[in-house]
C-alpha positions as CSV (number, residue, x, y, z in Angstrom):
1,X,47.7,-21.4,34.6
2,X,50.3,-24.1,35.3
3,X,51.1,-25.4,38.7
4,X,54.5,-25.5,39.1
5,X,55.9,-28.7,41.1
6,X,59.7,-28.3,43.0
7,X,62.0,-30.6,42.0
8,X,64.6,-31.6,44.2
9,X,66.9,-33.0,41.4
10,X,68.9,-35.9,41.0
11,X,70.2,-37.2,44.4
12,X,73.5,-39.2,44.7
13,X,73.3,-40.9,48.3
14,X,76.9,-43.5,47.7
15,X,79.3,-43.6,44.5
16,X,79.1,-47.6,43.9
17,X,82.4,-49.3,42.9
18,X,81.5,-50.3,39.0
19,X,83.6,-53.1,38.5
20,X,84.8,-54.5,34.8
21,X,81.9,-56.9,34.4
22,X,79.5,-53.7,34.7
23,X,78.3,-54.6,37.7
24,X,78.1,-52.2,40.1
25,X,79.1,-53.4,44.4
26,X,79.4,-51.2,47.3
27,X,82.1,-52.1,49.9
28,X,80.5,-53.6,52.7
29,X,83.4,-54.4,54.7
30,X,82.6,-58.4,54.2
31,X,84.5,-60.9,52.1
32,X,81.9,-62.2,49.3
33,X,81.2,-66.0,49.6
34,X,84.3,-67.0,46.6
35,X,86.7,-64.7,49.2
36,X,85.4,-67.0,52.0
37,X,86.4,-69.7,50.0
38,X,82.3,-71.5,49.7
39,X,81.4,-73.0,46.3
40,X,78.3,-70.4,45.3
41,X,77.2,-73.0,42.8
42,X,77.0,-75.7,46.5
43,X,75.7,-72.7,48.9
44,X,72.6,-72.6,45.8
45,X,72.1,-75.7,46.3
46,X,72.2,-76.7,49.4
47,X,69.7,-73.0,50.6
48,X,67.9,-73.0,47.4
49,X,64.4,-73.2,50.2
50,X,65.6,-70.6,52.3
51,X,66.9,-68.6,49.6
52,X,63.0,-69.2,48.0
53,X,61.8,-68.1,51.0
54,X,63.7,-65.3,51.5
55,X,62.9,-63.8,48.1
56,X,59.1,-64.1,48.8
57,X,59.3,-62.8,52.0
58,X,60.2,-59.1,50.2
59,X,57.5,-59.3,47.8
């Protein structure tokens, strides 16, 4: 015989907003760093060790 396992099916918890570039963001409520008006490219820069660090903190 077969066991039988339940599936739950596919849960959905949020609809993302999927923007033209394919990416998909969910409204946080909190301007993005270009709204802000900071360079990304100099924010990079200038917390590429922190960012590092950051990154293998969650691994």
């Amino acid at each position: 015989m077969k066991k039988r396992h339940a599936r739950s099916g596919t849960r959905i918890t949020s609809s993302p907003n999927v923007t033209s570039d394919g990416k998909a963001r969910f409204d946080t409520g909190k301007p993005t760093l270009t709204q802000q008006g900071i360079d990304v490219d100099a924010f990079i820069y200038k917390n590429h060790a922190l960012i590092e660090k950051l990154r293998k903190g969650t691994q």
